[in-house]
C-alpha positions in Angstrom: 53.9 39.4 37.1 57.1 37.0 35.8 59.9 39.4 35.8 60.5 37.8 32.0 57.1 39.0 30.9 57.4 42.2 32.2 60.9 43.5 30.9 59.6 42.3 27.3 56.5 44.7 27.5 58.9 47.5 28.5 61.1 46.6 25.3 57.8 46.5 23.5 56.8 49.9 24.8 60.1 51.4 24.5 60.3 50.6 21.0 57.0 51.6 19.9 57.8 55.4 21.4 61.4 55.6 19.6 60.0 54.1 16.5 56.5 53.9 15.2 55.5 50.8 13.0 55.4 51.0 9.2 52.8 49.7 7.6 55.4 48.5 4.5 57.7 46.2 6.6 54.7 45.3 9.5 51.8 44.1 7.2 51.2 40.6 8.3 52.0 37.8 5.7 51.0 34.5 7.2 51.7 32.6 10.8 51.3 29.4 12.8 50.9 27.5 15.7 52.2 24.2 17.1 49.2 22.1 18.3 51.1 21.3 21.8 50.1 23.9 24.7 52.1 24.7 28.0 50.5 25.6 31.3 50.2 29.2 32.3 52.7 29.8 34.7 55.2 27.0 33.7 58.9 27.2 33.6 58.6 27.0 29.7 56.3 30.3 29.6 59.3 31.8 31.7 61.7 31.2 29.3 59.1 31.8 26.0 59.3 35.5 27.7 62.9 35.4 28.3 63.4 34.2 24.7 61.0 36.9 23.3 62.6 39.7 25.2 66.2 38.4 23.9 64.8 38.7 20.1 63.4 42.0 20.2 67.0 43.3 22.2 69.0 41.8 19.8 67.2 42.7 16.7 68.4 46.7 17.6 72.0 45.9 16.5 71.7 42.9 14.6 69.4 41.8 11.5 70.1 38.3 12.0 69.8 36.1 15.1 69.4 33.3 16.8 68.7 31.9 20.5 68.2 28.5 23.1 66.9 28.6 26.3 67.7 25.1 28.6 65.7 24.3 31.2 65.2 21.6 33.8 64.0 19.1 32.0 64.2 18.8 28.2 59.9 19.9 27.9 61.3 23.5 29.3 64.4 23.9 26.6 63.3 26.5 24.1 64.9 27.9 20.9 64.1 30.9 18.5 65.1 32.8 15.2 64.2 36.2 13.8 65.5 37.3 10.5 64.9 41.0 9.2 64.6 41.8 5.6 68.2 42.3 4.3 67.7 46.1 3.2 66.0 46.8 6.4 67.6 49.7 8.4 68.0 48.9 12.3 65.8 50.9 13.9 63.2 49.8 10.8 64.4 45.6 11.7 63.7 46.8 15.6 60.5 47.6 15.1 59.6 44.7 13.0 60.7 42.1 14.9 58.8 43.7 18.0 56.0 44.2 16.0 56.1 40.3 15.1 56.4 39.3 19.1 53.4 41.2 19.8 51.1 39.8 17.1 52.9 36.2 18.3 51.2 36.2 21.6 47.7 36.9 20.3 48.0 34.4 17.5 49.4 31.1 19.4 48.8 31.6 23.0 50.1 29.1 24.9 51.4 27.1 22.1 55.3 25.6 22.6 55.5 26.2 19.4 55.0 29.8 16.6 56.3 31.6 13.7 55.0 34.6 12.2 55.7 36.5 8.7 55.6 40.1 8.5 56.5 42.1 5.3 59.9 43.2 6.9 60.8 40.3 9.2 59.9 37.1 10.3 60.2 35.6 14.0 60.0 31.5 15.0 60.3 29.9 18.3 59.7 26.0 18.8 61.0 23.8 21.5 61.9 21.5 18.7 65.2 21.7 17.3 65.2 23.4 14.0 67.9 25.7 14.0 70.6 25.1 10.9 67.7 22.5 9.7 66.5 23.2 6.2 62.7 23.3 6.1 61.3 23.3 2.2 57.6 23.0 3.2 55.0 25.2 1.5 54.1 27.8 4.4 52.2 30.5 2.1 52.2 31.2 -1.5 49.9 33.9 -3.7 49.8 34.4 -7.0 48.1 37.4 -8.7 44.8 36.7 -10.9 45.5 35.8 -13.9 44.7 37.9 -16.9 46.1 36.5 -19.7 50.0 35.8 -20.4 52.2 38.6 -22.1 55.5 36.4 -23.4 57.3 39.4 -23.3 56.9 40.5 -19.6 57.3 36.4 -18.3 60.1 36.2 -20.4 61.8 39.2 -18.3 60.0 37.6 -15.1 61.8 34.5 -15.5 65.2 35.9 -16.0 64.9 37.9 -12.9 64.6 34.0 -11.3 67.1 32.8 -12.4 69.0 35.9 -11.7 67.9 35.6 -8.1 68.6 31.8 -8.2 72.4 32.3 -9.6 73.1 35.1 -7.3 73.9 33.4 -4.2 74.6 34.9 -0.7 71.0 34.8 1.8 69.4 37.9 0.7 68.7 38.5 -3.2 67.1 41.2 -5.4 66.8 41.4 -9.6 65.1 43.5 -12.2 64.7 43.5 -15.5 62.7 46.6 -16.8 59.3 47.1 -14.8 60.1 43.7 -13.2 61.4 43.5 -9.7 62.1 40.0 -7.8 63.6 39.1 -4.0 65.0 36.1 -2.2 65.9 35.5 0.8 66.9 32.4 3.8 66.5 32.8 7.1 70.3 33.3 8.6 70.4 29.9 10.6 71.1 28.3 6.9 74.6 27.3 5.5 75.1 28.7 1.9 74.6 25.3 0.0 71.2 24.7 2.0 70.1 28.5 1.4 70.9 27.9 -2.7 68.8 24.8 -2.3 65.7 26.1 -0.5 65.4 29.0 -3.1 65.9 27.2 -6.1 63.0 25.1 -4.7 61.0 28.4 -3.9 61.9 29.5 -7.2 61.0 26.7 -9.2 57.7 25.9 -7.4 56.8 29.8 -7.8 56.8 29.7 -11.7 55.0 25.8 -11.9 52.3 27.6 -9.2 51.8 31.2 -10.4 52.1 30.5 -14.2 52.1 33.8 -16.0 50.5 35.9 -13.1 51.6 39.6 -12.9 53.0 39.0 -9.5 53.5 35.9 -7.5 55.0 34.9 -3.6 56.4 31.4 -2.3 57.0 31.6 1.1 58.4 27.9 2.4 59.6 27.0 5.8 63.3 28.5 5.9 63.3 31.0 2.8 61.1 33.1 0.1 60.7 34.0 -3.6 58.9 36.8 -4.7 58.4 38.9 -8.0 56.3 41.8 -9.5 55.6 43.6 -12.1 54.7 47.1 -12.8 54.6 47.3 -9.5 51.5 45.3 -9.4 52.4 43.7 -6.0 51.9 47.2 -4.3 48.7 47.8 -5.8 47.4 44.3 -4.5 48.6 45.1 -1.3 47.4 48.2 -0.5 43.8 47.5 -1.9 43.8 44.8 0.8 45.4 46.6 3.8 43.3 49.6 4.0 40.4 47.2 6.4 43.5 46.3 9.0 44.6 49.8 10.1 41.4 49.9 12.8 42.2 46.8 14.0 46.3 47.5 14.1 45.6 50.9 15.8 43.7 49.1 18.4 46.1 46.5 18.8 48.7 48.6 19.0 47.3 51.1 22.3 46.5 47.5 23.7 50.1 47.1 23.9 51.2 50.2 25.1 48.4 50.2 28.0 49.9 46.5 29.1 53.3 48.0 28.7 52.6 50.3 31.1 50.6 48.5 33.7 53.8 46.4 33.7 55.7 49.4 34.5 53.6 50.3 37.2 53.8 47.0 38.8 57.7 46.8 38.8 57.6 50.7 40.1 55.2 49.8 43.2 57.5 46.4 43.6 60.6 48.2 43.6 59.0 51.2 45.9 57.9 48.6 48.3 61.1 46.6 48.9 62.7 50.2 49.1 60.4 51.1 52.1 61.0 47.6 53.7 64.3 48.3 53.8 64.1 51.3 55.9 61.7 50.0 58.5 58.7 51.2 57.1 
């Protein structure tokens, strides 16, 4: 087993024993694959691993960071972002952005290229160069059902926006009354590029979502989201009740890898011990 691969799954499994996923901040959102593939075995899946296992590690001090791996030839060079929600806790952002790893491997194996969304984090790696780049594209945007438009309760909606648009600074919250709205860039972004990528998640949220009760613009680099009456929540939870069998089971998957990794590097290490002494 590639010594990369293995200390990730102990990270992994650490992490899942100190702190058990919340469903709030690790309910999937959206994710993606490149279309280009590496071969099993390849210096690039070496340092993919690496590059994983540097993420999860950093994301238990730090809510914010960003990494490059170089290789041998420019195919093997490797770079990757997470970014935790910016009223996350640490051990809350740790768990995330493990969390996020784990569903990444499942959802673009072997591709040289993924990013995935959770509630409470989101993790990218490429071996494209597109840290500092701002990326406006359309990822994933939902907007409630509509029943009918109060002028009142849009009125308050759109002041929140542009409350969260005039705010500045990479992570943004309003409210006005029973409506809440957040914003937020991924960290790799210079201030005049994060203004710029939520004013465009902003705008295209009200042309797209009209006078829905709750809406969510999720482009390439940043996010706008609002809700009212908490009707977000409600939406939510109505549609993550079917997903707990499948995260439960995902989740002892995981842990039995995690330990047949541990396993391994036990025997390894037992074995060089005992060649050591002669035996």
């Amino acid at each position: 087993m590639d010594k990369a691969l293995a200390t990730l799954l102990f990270s992994l499994f650490t992490l899942s024993l100190l702190h058990p996923s919340h469903s709030s901040t690790g309910s999937f959102i959206y994710g993606g694959c490149s279309q280009i593939k590496y071969s099993p075995g390849s210096p690039y899946e070496s340092n993919l691993n690496s590059l994983l296992t540097s993420l999860v590690n950093s994301a238990t001090y730090s809510s914010y960071n960003k990494y490059s791996i170089s290789g041998s030839t420019q195919q093997d060079v490797i770079n990757g972002v997470y970014q935790c929600r910016g009223d996350l806790a640490m051990p809350d952002c740790a768990t995330c952005v493990a969390r996020a790893v784990t569903q990444l491997a499942p959802l673009c194996s072997q591709a040289c290229g993924g990013a995935v969304q959770l509630e409470g984090c989101f993790v990218k790696y490429d071996n494209t160069s597109f840290i500092g780049v701002e990326d406006k594209t359309v990822v994933m945007k939902k907007c409630a059902p509509a029943v009918g438009y109060d002028p009142e309760v849009m009125g308050r909606r759109d002041a929140v926006l542009a409350s969260l648009s005039s705010t500045g600074g990479l992570y943004r919250v309003g409210g006005s009354g029973d409506v809440e709205g957040v914003a937020q860039c991924v960290g790799d972004l210079s201030n005049g590029k994060c203004q710029d990528c939520v004013t465009e998640a902003i705008g295209r949220l009200k042309s797209d979502c009209g006078g829905a009760v709750f809406g969510d613009m999720f482009l390439a680099k940043c996010y706008a989201r609002y809700s009212t009456s908490g009707a977000h929540d409600v939406y939510a939870r109505s549609h993550h009740d079917g997903h707990d069998e499948a995260e439960k089971t995902f989740a002892i998957i995981i842990g039995l890898l995690a330990g047949v990794a541990l396993i391994i590097i036990f025997l390894t290490f037992m074995r060089k011990a005992f060649g050591r002494n002669g035996k």
